[in-house]
C-alpha positions in Angstrom: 16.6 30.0 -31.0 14.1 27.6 -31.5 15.2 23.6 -30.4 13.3 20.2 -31.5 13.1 19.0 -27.6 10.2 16.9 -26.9 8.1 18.3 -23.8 9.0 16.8 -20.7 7.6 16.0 -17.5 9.0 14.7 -14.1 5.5 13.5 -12.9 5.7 9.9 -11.7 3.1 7.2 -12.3 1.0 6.0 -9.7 2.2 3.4 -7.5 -0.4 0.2 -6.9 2.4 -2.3 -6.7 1.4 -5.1 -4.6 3.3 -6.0 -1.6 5.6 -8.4 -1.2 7.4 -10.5 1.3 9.9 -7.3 1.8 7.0 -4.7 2.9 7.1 -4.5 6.7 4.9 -3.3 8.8 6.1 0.3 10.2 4.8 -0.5 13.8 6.4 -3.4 14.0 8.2 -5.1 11.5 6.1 -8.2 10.6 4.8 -8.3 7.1 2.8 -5.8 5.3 -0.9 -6.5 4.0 -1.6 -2.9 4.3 -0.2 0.5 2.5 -1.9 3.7 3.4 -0.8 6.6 1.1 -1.5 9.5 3.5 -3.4 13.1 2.6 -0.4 15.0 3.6 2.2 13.2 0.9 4.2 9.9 2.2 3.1 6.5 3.0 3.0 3.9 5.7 3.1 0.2 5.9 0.9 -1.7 8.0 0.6 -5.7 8.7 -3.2 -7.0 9.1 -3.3 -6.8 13.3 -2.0 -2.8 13.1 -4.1 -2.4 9.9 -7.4 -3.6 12.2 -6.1 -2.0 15.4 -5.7 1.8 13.7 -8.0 1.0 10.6 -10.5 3.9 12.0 -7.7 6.3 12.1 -6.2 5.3 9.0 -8.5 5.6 6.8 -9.4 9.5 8.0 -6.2 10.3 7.3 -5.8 8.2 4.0 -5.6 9.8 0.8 -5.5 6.3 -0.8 -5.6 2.7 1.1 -4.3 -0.7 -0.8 -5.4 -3.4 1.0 -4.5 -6.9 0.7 -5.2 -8.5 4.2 -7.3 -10.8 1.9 -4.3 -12.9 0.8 -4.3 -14.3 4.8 -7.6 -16.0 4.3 -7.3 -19.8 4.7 -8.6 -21.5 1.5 -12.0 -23.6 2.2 -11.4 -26.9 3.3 -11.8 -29.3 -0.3 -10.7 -26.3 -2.7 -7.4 -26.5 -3.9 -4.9 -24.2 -2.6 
């Protein structure tokens, strides 16, 4: 029997979304800047102040680390925001 199926897979893209205003922070629920995919498969979420308190640790078990705790630096005074 011989069939005219395309070849299939069930493999996912890579995620590299940016955050939004819905990621929260898995410690405690403020907004996420931070998203560490870990080595053993999953993900966490992490808001700047847990993402600088557990950054060592994070990053040894990291796989992958996104981080935009860039987006809470204050413009410089005279540039438009």
């Amino acid at each position: 029997m011989n069939r005219n199926e395309a070849d299939v897979t069930t493999a996912t893209a890579p995620t590299q979304a940016v955050l939004t205003a819905g990621d929260r922070c898995d410690r405690c629920g403020a907004q996420a800047y931070l998203r560490v995919e870990l080595q053993t498969g999953g993900e966490l979420l992490f808001c700047a102040h847990h993402a600088r308190e557990h950054g060592e640790k994070l990053r040894e078990v990291a796989a992958k680390v996104h981080d935009e705790t860039h987006k809470l630096e204050a413009p410089a005074a005279g540039s438009e925001a």
